[in-house]
C-alpha positions, 0 to 999 in steps of 0.5 A: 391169470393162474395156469391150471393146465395140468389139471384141464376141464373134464365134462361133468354133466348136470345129471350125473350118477352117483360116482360121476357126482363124486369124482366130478365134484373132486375134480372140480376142487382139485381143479379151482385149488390149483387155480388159488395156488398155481402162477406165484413166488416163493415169497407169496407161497409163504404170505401169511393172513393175519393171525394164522400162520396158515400159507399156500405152500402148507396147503399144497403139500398138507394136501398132497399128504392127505391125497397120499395118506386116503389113496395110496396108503388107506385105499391100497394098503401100500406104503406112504411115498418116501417123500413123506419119511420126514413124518415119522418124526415131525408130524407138523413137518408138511406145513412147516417145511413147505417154505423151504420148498418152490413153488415147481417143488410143491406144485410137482409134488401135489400134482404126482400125489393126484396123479397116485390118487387118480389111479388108485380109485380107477383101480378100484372102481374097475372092480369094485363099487363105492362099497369097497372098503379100504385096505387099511383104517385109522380108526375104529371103522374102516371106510368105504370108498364112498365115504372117503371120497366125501370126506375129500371133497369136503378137505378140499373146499375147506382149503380152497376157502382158505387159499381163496382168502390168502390169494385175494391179499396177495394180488386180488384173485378172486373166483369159484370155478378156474378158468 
């Protein structure tokens, strides 16, 4: 069985309000991604599945970008953490470097990004509702709180869909909700 210690089961009752519902849901795929990519090798943090050169440690540290990129930098307006500078010039550079990394590296890495993630909301939320727009935008509108946090619900299912994929060939993990 795969630890998912760091992230533990937080209650998440069955009529929750509407920031209940969104930060339930998000913790909820934070807690079964790390259950679909906690406990393995390098080797299998690497495994690829058919034609896709997709792997579990790409999804890690993509993930830990996208928490990085919508929290700290879009949410707060501050600067990207210095873990991310190789971006500057390799925008493929999170994927393809995961493989150099270990599986305590990019589980450190996603885990402090989550961390980052979960104070900037606090933050926010303790002054401001779902309405509160970014500090900065990447396109032609800028977001409300709300919105990316949909938005990052949906980035994880998606990537727990592929993890789940690459898991089950690797040992046969198989399941919704961790443990």
């Amino acid at each position: 069985m795969t630890e998912t210690s760091e992230l533990t089961p937080r209650p998440f009752t069955a009529t929750p309000g509407e920031i209940e519902a969104l930060l339930g849901a998000m913790y909820r795929n934070r807690r079964t991604f790390a259950w679909k990519t906690g406990g393995l090798d390098a080797a299998a943090m690497r495994r690829t599945l058919g034609p896709s050169t997709l792997t579990l440690g790409g999804l890690v540290k993509h993930l830990a970008l996208v928490e990085d990129h919508y929290f700290t930098h879009l949410l707060l307006g501050e600067d990207y953490p210095a873990v991310w500078a190789p971006m500057a010039t390799n925008g493929d550079w999170p994927w393809t470097s995961a493989a150099d990394d270990s599986p305590a590296e990019l589980r450190a890495l996603w885990l402090a990004a989550v961390a980052r993630s979960e104070a900037a909301v606090d933050r926010v939320l303790a002054e401001h509702d779902l309405d509160h727009r970014l500090a900065l935008s990447d396109g032609p509108e800028t977001l409300n709180l709300r919105r990316v946090l949909v938005d990052l619900i949906e980035e994880y299912a998606r990537h727990t869909g592929h993890a789940d994929l690459i898991r089950e060939s690797i040992d046969g993990l198989v399941g919704e909700d961790a443990p």
